[in-house]
C-alpha positions as YAML, in Angstrom:
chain: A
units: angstrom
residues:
- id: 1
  name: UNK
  ca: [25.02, -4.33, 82.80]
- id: 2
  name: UNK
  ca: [25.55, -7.79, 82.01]
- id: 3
  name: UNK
  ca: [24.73, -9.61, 78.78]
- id: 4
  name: UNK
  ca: [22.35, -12.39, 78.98]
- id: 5
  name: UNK
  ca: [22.68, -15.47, 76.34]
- id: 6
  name: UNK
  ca: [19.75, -14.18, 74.39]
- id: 7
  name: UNK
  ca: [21.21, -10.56, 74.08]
- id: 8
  name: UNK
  ca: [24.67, -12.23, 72.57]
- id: 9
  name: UNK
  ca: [22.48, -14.75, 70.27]
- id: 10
  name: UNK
  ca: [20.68, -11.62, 68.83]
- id: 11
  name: UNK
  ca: [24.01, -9.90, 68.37]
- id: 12
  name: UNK
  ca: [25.42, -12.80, 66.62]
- id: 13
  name: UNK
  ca: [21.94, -13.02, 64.42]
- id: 14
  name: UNK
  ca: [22.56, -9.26, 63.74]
- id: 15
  name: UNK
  ca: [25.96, -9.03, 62.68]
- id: 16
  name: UNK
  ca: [25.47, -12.21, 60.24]
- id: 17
  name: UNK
  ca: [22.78, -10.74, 58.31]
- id: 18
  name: UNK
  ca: [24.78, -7.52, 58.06]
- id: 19
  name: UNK
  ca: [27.66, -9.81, 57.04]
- id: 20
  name: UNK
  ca: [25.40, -11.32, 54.56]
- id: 21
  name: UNK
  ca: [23.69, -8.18, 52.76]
- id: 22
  name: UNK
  ca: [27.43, -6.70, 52.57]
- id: 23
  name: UNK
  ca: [28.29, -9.85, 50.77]
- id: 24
  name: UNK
  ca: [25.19, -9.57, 48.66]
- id: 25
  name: UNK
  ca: [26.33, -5.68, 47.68]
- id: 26
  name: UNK
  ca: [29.38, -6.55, 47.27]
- id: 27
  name: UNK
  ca: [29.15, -9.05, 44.39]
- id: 28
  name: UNK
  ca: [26.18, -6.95, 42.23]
- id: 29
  name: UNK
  ca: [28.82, -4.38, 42.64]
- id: 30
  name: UNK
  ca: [31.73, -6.54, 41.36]
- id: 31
  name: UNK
  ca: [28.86, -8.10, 38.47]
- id: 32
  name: UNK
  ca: [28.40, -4.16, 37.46]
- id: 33
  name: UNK
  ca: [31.95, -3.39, 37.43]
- id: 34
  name: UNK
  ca: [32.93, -6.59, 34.91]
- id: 35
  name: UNK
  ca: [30.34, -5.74, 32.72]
- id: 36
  name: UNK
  ca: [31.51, -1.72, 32.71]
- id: 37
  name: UNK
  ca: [34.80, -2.77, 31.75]
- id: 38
  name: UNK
  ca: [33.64, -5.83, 29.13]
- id: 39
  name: UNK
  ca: [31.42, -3.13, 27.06]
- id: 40
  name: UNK
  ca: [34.40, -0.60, 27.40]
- id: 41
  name: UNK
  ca: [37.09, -2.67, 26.32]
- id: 42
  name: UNK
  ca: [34.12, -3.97, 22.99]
- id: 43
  name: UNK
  ca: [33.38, -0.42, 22.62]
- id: 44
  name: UNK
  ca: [37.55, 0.30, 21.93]
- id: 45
  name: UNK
  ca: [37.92, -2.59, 20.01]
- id: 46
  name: UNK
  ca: [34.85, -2.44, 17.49]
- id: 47
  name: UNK
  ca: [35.98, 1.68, 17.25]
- id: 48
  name: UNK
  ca: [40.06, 0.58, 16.62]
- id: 49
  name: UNK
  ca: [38.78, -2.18, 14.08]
- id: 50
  name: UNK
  ca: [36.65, 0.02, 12.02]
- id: 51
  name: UNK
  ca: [39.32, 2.39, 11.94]
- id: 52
  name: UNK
  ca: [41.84, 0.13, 10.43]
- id: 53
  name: UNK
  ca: [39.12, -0.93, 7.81]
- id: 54
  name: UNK
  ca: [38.88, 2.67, 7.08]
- id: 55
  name: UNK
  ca: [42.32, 3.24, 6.38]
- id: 56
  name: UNK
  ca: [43.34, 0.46, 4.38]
- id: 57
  name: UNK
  ca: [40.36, 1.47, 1.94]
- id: 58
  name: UNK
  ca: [41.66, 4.82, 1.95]
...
């Protein structure tokens, strides 16, 4: 069975969308990973700092 024009142009349509909404996913993911690693790396430093405070008053 052969492919007519329309059948390719529909493919084409197809895998751009799919191209698109993996995009898409991919930079929500990437958003959600930076601001993982942002409140991690604030949560360390706020719990170091307040250490050192501690321990000088000590």
């Amino acid at each position: 069975m052969l492919a007519t024009k329309d059948d390719t142009a529909r493919r084409d349509i197809k895998i751009a969308d799919t191209k698109l909404d993996l995009i898409k996913w991919m930079f929500i993911f990437w958003i959600g990973q930076v601001a993982a690693t942002f409140g991690f790396i604030l949560l360390f430093l706020e719990n170091n700092f307040s250490i050192k405070i501690w321990m000088l008053a000590c």
